[in-house]
PAZA-806608 format. One line per field, with one value per residue (C-alpha): residue number from 1; residue in one letter; z, y, x. Coordinates in steps of 0.001 Angstrom, whole numbers, plus 500000, padded with zeros to 6 digits. Layout:
num: NUM  ...
residu: A  ...
z: Z  ...
y: Y  ...
x: X  ...
END
This chain:
num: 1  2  3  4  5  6  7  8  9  10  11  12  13  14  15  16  17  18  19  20  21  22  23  24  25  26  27  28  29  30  31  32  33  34  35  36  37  38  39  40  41  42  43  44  45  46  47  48  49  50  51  52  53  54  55  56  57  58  59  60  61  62  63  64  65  66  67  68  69  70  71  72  73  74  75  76  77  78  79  80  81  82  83  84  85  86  87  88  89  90  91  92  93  94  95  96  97  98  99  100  101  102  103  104  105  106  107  108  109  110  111  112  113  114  115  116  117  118  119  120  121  122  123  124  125  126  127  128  129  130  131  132  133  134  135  136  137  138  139  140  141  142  143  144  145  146  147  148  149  150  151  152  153  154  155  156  157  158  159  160  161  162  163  164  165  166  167  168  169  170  171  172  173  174  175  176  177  178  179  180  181  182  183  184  185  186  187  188  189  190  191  192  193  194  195  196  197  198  199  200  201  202  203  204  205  206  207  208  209  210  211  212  213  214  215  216  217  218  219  220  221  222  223  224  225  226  227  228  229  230  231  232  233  234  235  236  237  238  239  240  241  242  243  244  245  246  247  248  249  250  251  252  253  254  255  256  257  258  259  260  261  262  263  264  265  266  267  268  269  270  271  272  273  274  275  276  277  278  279  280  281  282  283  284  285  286  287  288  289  290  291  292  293  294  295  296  297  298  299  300  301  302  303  304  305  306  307  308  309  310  311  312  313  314  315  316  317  318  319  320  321  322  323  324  325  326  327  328  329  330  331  332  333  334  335  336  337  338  339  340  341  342  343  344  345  346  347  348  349  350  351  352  353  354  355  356  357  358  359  360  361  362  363  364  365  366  367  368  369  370  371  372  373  374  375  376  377  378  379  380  381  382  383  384  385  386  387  388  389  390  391  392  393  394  395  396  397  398  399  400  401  402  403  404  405  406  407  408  409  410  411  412  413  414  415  416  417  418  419  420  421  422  423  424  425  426  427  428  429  430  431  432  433  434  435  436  437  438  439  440  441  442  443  444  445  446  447  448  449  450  451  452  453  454  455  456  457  458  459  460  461  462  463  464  465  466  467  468  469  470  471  472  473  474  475  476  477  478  479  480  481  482  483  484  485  486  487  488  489  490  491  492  493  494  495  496  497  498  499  500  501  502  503  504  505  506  507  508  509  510  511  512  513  514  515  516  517  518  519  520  521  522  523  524  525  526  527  528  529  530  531  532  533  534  535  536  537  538  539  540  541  542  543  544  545  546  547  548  549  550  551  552  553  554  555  556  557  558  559  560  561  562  563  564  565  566  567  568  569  570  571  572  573  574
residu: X  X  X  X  X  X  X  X  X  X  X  X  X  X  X  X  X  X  X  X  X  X  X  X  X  X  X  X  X  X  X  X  X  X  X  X  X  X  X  X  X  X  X  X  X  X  X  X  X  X  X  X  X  X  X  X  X  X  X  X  X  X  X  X  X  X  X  X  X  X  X  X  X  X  X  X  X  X  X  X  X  X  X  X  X  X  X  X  X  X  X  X  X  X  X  X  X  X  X  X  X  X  X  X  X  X  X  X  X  X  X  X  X  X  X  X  X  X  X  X  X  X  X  X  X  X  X  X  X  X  X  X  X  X  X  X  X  X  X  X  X  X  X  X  X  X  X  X  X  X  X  X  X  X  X  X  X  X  X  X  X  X  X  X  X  X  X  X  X  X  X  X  X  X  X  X  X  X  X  X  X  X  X  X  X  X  X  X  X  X  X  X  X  X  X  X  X  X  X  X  X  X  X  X  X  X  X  X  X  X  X  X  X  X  X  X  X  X  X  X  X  X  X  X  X  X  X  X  X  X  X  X  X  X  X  X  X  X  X  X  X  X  X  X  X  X  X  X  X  X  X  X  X  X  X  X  X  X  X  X  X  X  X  X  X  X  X  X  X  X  X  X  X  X  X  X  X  X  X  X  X  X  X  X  X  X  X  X  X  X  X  X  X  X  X  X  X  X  X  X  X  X  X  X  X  X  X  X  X  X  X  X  X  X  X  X  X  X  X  X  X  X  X  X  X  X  X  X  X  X  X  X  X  X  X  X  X  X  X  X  X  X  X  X  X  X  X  X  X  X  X  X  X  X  X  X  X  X  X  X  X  X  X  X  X  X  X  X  X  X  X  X  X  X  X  X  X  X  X  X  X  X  X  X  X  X  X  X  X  X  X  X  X  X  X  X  X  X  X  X  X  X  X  X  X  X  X  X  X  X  X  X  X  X  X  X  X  X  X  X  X  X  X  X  X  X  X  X  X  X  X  X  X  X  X  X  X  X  X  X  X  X  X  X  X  X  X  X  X  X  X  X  X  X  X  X  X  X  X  X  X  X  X  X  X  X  X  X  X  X  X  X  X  X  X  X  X  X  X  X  X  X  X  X  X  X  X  X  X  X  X  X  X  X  X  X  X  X  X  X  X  X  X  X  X  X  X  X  X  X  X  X  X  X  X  X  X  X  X  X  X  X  X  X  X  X  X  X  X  X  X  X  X  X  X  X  X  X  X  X  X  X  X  X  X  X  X  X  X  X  X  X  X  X  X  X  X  X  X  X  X  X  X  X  X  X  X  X  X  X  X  X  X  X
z: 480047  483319  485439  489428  491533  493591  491392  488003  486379  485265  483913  484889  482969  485438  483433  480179  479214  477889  478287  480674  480471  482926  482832  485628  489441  492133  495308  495635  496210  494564  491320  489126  484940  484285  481037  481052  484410  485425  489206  492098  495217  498023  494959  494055  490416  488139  485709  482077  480776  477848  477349  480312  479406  482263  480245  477784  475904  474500  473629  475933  474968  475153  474277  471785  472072  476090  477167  481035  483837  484828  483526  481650  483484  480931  482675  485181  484908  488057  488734  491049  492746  494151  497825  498143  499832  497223  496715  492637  490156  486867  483953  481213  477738  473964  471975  474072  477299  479950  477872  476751  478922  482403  484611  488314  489071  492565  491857  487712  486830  483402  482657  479318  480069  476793  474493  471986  467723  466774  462957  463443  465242  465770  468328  470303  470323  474459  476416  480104  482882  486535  488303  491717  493400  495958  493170  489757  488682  485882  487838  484050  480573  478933  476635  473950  474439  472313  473561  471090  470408  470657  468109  468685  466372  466060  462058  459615  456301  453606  449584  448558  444538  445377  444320  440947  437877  435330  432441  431690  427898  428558  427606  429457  430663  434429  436451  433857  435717  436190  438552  441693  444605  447112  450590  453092  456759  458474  461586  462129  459607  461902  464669  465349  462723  463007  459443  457806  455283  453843  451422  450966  448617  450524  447322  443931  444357  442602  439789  440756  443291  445146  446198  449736  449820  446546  446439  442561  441398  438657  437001  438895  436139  432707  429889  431442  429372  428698  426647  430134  432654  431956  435160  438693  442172  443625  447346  448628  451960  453924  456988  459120  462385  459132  459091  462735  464943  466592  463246  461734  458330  455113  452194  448266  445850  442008  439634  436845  433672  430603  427739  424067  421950  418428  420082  418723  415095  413673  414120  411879  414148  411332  408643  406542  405468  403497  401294  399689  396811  394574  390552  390533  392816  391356  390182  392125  395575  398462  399224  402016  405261  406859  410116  411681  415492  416828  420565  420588  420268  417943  415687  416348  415472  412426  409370  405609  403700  400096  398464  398169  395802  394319  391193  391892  392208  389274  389874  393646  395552  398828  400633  404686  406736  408765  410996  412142  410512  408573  405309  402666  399645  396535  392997  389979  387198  386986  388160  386371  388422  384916  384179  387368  390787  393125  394090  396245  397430  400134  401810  404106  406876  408103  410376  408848  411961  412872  416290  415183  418788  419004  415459  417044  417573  414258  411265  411995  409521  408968  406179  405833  402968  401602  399890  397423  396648  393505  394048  391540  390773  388629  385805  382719  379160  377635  373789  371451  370543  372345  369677  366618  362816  360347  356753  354764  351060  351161  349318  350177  351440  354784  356641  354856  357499  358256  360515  363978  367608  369651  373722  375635  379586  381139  383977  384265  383693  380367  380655  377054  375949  374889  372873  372417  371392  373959  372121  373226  373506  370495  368437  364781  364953  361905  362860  365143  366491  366734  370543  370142  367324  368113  363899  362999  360404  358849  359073  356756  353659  354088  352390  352454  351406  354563  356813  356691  359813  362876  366077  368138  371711  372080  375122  376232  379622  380725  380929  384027  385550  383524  385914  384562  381609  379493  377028  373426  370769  366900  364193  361285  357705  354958  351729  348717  345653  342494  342362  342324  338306  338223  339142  338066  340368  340083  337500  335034  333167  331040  329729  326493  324737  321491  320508  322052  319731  318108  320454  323514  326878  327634  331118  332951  334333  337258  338389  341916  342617  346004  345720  346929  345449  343478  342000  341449  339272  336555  334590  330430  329616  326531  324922  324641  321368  322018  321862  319393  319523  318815  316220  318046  320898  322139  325058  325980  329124  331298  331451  334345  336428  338294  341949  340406  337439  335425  331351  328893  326747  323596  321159  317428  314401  313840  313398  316380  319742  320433  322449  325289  325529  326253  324929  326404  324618  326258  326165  322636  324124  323241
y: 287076  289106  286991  288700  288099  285457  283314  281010  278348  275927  272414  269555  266150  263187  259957  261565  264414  267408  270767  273388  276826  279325  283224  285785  286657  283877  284304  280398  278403  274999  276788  273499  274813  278337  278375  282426  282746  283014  280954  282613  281258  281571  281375  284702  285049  287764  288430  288727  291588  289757  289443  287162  284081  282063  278150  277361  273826  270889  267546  265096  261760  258595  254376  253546  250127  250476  247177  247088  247756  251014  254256  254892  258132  260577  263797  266079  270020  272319  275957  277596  279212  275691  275573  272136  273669  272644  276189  275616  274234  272444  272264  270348  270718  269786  267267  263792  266011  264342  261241  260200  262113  262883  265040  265592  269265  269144  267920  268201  264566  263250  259772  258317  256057  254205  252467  254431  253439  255773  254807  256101  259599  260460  263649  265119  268851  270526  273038  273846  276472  277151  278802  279642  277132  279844  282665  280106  282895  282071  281944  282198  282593  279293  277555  274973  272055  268481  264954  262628  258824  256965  254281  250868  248037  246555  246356  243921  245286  244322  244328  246130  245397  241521  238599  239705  237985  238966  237629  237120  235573  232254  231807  235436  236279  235639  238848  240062  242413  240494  242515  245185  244723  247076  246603  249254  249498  251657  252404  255356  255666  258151  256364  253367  250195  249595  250369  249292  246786  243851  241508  237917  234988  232482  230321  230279  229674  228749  230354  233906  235950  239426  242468  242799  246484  247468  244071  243979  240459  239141  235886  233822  231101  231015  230011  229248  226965  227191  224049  222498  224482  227692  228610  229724  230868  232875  233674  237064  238167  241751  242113  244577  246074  245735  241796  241112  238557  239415  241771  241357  240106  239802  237879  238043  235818  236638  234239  234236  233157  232113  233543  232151  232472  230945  228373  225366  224278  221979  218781  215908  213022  210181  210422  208146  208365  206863  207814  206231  207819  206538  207279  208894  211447  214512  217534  220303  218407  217594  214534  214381  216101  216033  217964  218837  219935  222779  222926  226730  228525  231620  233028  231245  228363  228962  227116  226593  223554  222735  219837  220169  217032  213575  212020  213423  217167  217888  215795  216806  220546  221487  224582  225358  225544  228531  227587  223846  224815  221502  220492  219795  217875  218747  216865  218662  215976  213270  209902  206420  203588  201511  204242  204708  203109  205144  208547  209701  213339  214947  217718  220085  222532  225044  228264  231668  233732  233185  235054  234882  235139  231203  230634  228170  225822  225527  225118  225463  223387  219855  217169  213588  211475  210703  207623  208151  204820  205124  203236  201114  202058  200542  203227  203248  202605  205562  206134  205995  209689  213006  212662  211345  213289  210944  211273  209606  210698  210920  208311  206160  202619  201881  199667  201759  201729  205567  204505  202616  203833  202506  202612  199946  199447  201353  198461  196109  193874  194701  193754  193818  196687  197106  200113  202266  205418  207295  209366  211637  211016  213832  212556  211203  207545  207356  205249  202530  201113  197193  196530  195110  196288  199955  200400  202724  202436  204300  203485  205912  207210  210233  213429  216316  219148  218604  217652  218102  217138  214690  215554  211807  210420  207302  205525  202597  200384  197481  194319  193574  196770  198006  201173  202682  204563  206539  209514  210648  213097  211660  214592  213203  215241  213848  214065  215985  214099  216029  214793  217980  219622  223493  225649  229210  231643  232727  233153  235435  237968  240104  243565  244511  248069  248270  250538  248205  248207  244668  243092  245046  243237  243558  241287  238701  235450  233234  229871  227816  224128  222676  220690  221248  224080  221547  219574  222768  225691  226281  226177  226550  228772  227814  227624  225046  223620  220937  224605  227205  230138  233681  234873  238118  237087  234821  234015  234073  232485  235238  232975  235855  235154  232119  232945  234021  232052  233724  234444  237416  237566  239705  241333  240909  243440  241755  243104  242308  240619  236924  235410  235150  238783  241979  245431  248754  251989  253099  256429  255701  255123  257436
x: 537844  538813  540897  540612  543723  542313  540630  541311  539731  541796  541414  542965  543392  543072  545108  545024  548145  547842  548847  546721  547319  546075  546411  547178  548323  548064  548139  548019  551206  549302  548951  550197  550413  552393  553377  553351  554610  558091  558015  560276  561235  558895  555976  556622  555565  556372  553487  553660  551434  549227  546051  544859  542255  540729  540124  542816  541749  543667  541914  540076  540773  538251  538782  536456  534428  535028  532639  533931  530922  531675  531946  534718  536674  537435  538874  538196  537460  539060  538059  541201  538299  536830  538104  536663  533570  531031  530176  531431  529074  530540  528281  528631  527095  527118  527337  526391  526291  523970  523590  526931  528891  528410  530013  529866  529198  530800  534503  534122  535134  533399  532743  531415  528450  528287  530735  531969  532713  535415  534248  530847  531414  535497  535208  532615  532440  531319  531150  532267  531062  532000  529108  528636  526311  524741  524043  523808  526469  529084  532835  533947  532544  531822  534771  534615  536649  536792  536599  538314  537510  540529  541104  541596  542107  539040  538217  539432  540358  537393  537645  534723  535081  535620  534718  537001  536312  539826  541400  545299  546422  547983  551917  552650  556121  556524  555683  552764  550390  546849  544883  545582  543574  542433  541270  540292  540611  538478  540469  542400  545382  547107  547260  549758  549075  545693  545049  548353  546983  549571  548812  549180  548146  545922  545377  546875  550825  552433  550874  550641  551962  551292  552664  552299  552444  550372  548211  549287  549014  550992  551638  554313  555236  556381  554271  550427  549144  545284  544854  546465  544129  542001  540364  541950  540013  543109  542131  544120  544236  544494  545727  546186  548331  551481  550689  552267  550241  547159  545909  542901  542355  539868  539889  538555  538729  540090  539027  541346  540878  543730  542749  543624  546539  547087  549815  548326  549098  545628  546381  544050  543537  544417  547199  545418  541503  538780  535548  533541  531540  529095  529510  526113  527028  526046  528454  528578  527407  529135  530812  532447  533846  536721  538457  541357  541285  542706  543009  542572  539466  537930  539754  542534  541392  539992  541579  541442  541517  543182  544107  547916  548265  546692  545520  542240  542734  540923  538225  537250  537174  537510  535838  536181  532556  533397  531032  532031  535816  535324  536815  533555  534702  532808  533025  533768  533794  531454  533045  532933  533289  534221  537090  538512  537845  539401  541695  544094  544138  546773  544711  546153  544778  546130  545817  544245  545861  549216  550946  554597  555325  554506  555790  558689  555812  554834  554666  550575  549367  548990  548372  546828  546057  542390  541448  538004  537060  533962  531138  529683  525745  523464  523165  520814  522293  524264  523600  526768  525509  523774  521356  520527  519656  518518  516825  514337  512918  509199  506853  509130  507347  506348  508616  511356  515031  515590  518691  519285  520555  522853  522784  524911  525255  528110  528025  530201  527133  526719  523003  520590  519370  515840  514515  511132  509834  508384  504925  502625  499069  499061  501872  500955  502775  504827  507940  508730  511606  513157  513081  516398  518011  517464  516350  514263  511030  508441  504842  503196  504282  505304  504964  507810  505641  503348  505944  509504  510990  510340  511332  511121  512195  513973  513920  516186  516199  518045  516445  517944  516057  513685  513584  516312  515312  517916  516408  517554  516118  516429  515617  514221  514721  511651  513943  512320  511460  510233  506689  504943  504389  504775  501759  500749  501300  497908  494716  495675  493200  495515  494410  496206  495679  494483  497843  500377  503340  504525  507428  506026  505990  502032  502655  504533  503821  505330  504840  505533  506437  505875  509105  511919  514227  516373  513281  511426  513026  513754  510453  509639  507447  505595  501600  499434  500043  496793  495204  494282  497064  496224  498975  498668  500954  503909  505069  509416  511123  512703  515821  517672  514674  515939  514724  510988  510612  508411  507675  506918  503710  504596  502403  502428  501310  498563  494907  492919  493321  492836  489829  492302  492867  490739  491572  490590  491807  495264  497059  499132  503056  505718
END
């Protein structure tokens, strides 16, 4: 702007430094800033020739959170050309003009009426004018200056990701990483330590530990043991002002948690164990359980059983329940309390995933010794055989012995045995059976070519307990005997022609016997000698013919044909 020789605005900081500038020829001798003026004696001043400016602006500053009763003085603004007369006019406007800050337009002080949060608004942005009271004329164009908020301490740092919930494997080296921390401070990092943040552990030593600079917390002893404590609450603190008395401070919590590692071999809580299982235990089910504990957990603590050794390893299996990681002993064989009374297995369990970091605590496994002792039950009477096949020849006479069974108790008891056949409502009754003796007898006269085998169920109980019924099948063969006579096939009516030659086969002739194959064929063939016999045939045994017997009727050279036979006339033979 145009700067006249007797007149220049200047402003003036009142408590607060910073550098005023001011442009051009004075004829003053109180002229106080001249930064492009070289001063003489006598105020003489020797101009420099640059562009001239009439307000030149550094910052305005202001305390923030100011709570005393008066308004707090902020700076004043000076024109040259005020002579003290009141005839200059300061205006003030911009941001928080007439309501945060005020000014007074005869001597140009400013005063912030309110208390100030540097955090919320950091610099206020206004604008100053000289006018001439009389004619409301501008003295000087308007300039832009800034009022700054001054920072004071007056925030604690905060976490804003806290509480933290982290997780660290147990048995880590001393100095393992766990978590970093972060905590902000929302005071002015530039100025002083206000918002200098250092970190300290409040809670949690001696286990862990914190950098004070880059809240980085790491482990702060060797070898954390889970099984021995899982859970931490590790309080850390923030403070700020570079942790010197009088800062302010904040807190989180990290809750820390040991996770597992396979460094616990399965342990079985007795060396020596028991069972007891009864001889009627079925094959295939289980018998038993049995468990070893582990003080880790998942998949480290998963284990397989075996049976390393015993008198009973081929008698018993054992399979792992993934589930409860239990042992479940199965049998294989069927036991017999009268053959053996008890067995002795060595199972072993032992760890499916091994760290070999932690194999010095090993071996992970474990053993113990298992005592089966077999249980004596009641059972039903066992027959000397699966089953039975007996014969008998038919006709023979009721009563007849077609053989005896045997069942005995297994039990020590060695109680009676009594016998029966079990029937079917349907079944035709033709044996029974002694009640004691277990023998077998017909009661019908029996007949092969009807029926030729028996198919029966004997039953036998104990007398002691009748309720225990044992089963067995007895096959009956009927034996042939030869009393059927041979039968013709069939009724013959033979048609002969009246040219048959003499010797010429004119048919053939078979016969059956009911009996069996050795009391049946071979048959003779031969006529009726009680009967008259036409001399125009004969009839020859086809000896060759064993599987069909059968015979040949021959013709003779005789004159005419017998009673027996017809003739028709036939196509003469070549």
């Amino acid at each position: 702007m145009k700067i006249t020789s007797t007149s220049c605005i200047c402003p003036v900081l009142v408590c607060l430094c910073f550098v005023q500038r001011c442009h051009g020829t004075a004829h003053h001798g109180s002229i106080k800033v001249t930064r492009n003026q070289t001063k003489h004696i006598e105020g003489e001043t020797e101009v420099h020739h640059r562009p001239k400016r009439g307000w030149v602006w550094n910052q305005f500053f202001v305390l923030e959170e100011h709570m005393g009763p008066d308004p707090q003085y902020v700076g004043k603004l000076h024109s040259n050309s005020d002579k003290g007369d009141g005839s200059v006019k300061y205006i003030l406007t911009g941001e928080g003009a007439g309501t945060i800050f005020i000014i007074d337009d005869t001597t140009g002080d400013i005063h912030s009426t309110k208390s100030l949060d540097r955090e919320q608004k950091t610099h206020y942005v206004l604008h100053a004018q000289a006018i001439d009271r009389r004619t409301n004329k501008p003295l000087e164009p308007e300039s832009e200056f800034i009022i700054k908020v001054q920072d004071i301490n007056d925030n604690a740092p905060k976490f804003t990701d806290g509480p933290y919930i982290v997780t660290v494997p147990e048995m880590s080296d001393m100095g393992t990483s766990v978590l970093q921390v972060t905590a902000t401070d929302a005071d002015d990092p530039t100025y002083g330590n206000s918002a200098r943040v250092v970190y300290s552990i409040l809670q949690g030593q001696p286990y862990f530990s914190v950098d004070p600079k880059t809240g980085v917390i790491r482990t702060a002893l060797h070898n954390m043991d889970r099984e021995a404590r899982e859970h931490y609450s590790v309080v850390i603190q923030a403070k700020d002002m570079a942790g010197q008395v009088g800062g302010l401070s904040g807190s989180t919590t990290v809750n820390i948690t040991l996770t597992d590692v396979n460094d616990n071999p399965p342990r079985f809580p007795q060396k020596h164990y028991q069972l007891y299982v009864p001889e009627s235990a079925q094959v295939g089910s289980a018998v038993g359980k049995i468990k070893a504990n582990d003080a880790d957990t998942g998949s480290n603590a998963d284990m397989t059983y075996s049976i390393i050794n015993g008198d009973g390893i081929g008698i018993f299996s054992i399979s792992t329940d993934k589930e409860t990681r239990e042992g479940i002993l199965s049998l294989k064989k069927p036991l017999n309390y009268e053959k053996k009374k008890s067995y002795t297995l060595t199972i072993e369990g032992a760890n499916t995933h091994l760290d070999f970091r932690f194999s010095h605590l090993g071996p992970f496994k474990d053993a113990t010794m298992l005592k089966i002792i077999v249980g004596d039950v009641d059972e039903p009477p066992l027959f000397s055989m699966p089953s039975y096949v007996m014969e008998v020849y038919e006709n023979a006479k009721i009563g007849t012995v077609v053989g005896t069974v045997l069942a005995e108790d297994p039990d020590s008891d060695n109680s009676l045995v009594r016998y029966f056949i079990d029937y079917s409502a349907e079944d035709d009754r033709c044996f029974n059976i002694d009640v004691n003796t277990g023998t077998i007898r017909t009661t019908k006269v029996l007949d092969r070519e009807e029926t030729s085998w028996y198919n029966i169920t004997v039953a036998a109980s104990e007398n002691d307990n009748p309720g225990l019924l044992s089963h067995v099948t007895v096959g009956i063969r009927v034996l042939d005997v030869n009393d059927n006579p041979p039968e013709l096939a069939r009724e013959y009516d033979i048609v002969v022609c009246e040219n048959s030659k003499p010797g010429q086969v004119i048919h053939t002739i078979s016969a059956t016997d009911k009996d069996d194959f050795a009391n049946g064929p071979r048959f003779n063939f031969f006529l009726d000698e009680h009967l008259s016999i036409n001399p125009n045939f004969t009839l020859k045994d086809n000896e060759a013919a064993v599987p069909s017997p059968s015979g040949f009727v021959h013709a003779r050279e005789m004159g005419a044909c017998g009673p027996a036979m017809r003739k028709r006339s036939c196509p003469r033979l070549a």
